[in-house]
N, C-alpha and C positions, 0 to 999 in steps of 0.2 A: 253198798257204795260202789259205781262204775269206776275206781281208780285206774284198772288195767286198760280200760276202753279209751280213757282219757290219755294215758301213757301212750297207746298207740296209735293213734290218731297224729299225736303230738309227733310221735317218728315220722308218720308216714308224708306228717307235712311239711318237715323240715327235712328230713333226708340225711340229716347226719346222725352220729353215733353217738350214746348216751355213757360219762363215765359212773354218774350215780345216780340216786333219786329221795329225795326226802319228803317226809311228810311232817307238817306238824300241825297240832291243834290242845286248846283251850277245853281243860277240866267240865265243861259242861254242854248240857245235850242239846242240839241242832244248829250250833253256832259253827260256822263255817270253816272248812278245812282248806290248807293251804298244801298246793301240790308243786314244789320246785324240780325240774329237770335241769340236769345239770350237761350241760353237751360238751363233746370234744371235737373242735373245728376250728377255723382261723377267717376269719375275713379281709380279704386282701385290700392293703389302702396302696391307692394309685395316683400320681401327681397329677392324670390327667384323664378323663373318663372314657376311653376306649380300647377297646380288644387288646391291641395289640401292646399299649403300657405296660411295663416290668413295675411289678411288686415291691415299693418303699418298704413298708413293713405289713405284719402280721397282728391283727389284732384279734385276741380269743373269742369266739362267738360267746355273748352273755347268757348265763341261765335264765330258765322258762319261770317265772312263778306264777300259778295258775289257784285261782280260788274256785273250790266246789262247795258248790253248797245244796246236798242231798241230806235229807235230814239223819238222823241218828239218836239216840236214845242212850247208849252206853259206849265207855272208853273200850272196852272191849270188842264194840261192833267196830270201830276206827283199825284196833288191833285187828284183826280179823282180816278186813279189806288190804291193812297193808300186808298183811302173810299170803293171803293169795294172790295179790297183785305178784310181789316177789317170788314165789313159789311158780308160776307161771311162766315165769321171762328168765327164770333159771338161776335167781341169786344162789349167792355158796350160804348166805343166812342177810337177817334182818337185824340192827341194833336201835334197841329204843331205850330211848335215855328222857328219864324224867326230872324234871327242873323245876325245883322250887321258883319263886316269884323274885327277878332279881331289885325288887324297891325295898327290901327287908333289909334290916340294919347289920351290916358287917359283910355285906356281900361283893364280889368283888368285881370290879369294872368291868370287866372281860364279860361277864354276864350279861349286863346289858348289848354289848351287843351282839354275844352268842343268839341272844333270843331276836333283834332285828334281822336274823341273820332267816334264822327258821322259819321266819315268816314272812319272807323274800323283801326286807325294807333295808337292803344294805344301803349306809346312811352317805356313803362316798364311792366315789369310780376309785380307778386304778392305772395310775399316767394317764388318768386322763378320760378315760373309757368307763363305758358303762356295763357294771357288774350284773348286776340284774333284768331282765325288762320284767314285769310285772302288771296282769291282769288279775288284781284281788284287792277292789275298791274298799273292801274293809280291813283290810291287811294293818290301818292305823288302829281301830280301836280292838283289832286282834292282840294286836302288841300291847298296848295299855291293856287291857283284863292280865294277857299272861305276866307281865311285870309286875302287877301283884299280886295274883294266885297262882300263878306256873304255868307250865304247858309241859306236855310231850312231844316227841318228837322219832320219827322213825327213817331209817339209812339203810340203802344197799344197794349194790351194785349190779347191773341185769345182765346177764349173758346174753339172753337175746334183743337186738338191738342196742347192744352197748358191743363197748371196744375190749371185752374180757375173753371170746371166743377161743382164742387161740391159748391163753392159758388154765381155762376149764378144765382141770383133771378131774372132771366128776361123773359117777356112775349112775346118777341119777337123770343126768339128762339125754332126749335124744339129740339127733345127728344136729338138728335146728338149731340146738342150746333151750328149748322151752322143757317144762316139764307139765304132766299130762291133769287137768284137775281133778278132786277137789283138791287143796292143800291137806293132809293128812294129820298136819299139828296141831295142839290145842292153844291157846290162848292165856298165856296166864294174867290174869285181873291186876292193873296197874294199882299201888299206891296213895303214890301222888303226896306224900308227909314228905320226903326229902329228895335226895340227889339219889336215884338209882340206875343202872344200868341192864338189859335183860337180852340178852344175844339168842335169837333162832337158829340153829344152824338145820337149812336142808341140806346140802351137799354132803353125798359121801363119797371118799377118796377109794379106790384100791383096795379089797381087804374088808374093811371098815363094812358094820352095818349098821349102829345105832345111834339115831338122833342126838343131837347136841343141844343140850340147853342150860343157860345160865346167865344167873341173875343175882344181882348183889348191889349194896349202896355203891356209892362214887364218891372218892373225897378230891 
């Protein structure tokens, strides 16, 4: 999967800085994945549409969600693409969190729209404004499968092309903030029976030399 190609294309067309990146996708093979950038920017509102108008307010540039649809065969080939995707642009690590179906009985509101959320369908703006723009025509019956069989989902934060550069204390990467491929980590095989949580960490600080990993349910 081109996640990283997709990733920078995306910077290089918008020109601003990214504070995170998620991925999420739906328990079964070749059904399309959902790619949200999350940007940090402001777009200036103007009482009147020329140059020289001062700035009424600031309103946050909405995140990207972008639908790929490269086929796939295994959760683990998804894991994969997001480790190197992150490994690449310099994350400190990756956290993927797996989420049960939230239509099962006893589950709690907030899930449903944790999961609208992962698959870029935020269901309201915010004063007003629009949270999301979204190019992922199937993004509606993504969300209906995952609410009743679950989904994953994957986060982190890039150094390169993101707004983390300056507080990178890591040895791993160079002067850019990128680090060099392949990603060096393995994968470990999702689940997918309950609520877990499973953190990658590439970065090492000062000192420090061995990988970080860990994984455990979620209550």
């Amino acid at each position: 999967m081109q996640i990283l190609d997709r990733i920078e294309d995306q910077i290089t067309a918008t020109g601003l800085p990214l504070v995170g990146i998620t991925l999420a996708a739906v328990p079964y093979p070749d059904t399309p994945v959902i790619l949200t950038l999350h940007w940090h920017g402001f777009i200036k509102e103007k009482l009147a549409d020329v140059e020289e108008a001062d700035a009424v307010s600031f309103t946050p540039v909405p995140s990207s969600a972008l639908q790929l649809n490269e086929r796939w065969n295994t959760l683990v080939a998804v894991d994969r693409a997001a480790m190197a995707a992150a490994w690449e642009l310099g994350a400190w690590d990756v956290a993927r969190a797996e989420r049960p179906g939230c239509m099962r009985p006893g589950a709690a509101s907030t899930e449903a729209l944790e999961c609208l959320q992962a698959f870029g369908a935020f269901p309201f703006g915010i004063n007003g404004n629009q949270v999301v723009v979204s190019d992922a025509p199937d993004s509606d019956d993504l969300v209906q499968l995952a609410a009743e069989r679950g989904y994953l989902m994957w986060f982190f934060r890039p150094v390169r092309g993101g707004i983390w550069a300056e507080y990178a204390d890591d040895a791993t990467l160079t002067a850019n903030g990128r680090r060099e491929p392949p990603c060096p980590h393995r994968p470990i095989p999702p689940i997918c029976d309950k609520k877990r949580k499973t953190v990658y960490r590439f970065g090492v600080p000062a000192g420090a030399r061995k990988p970080y990993i860990k994984t455990g349910p979620t209550h």
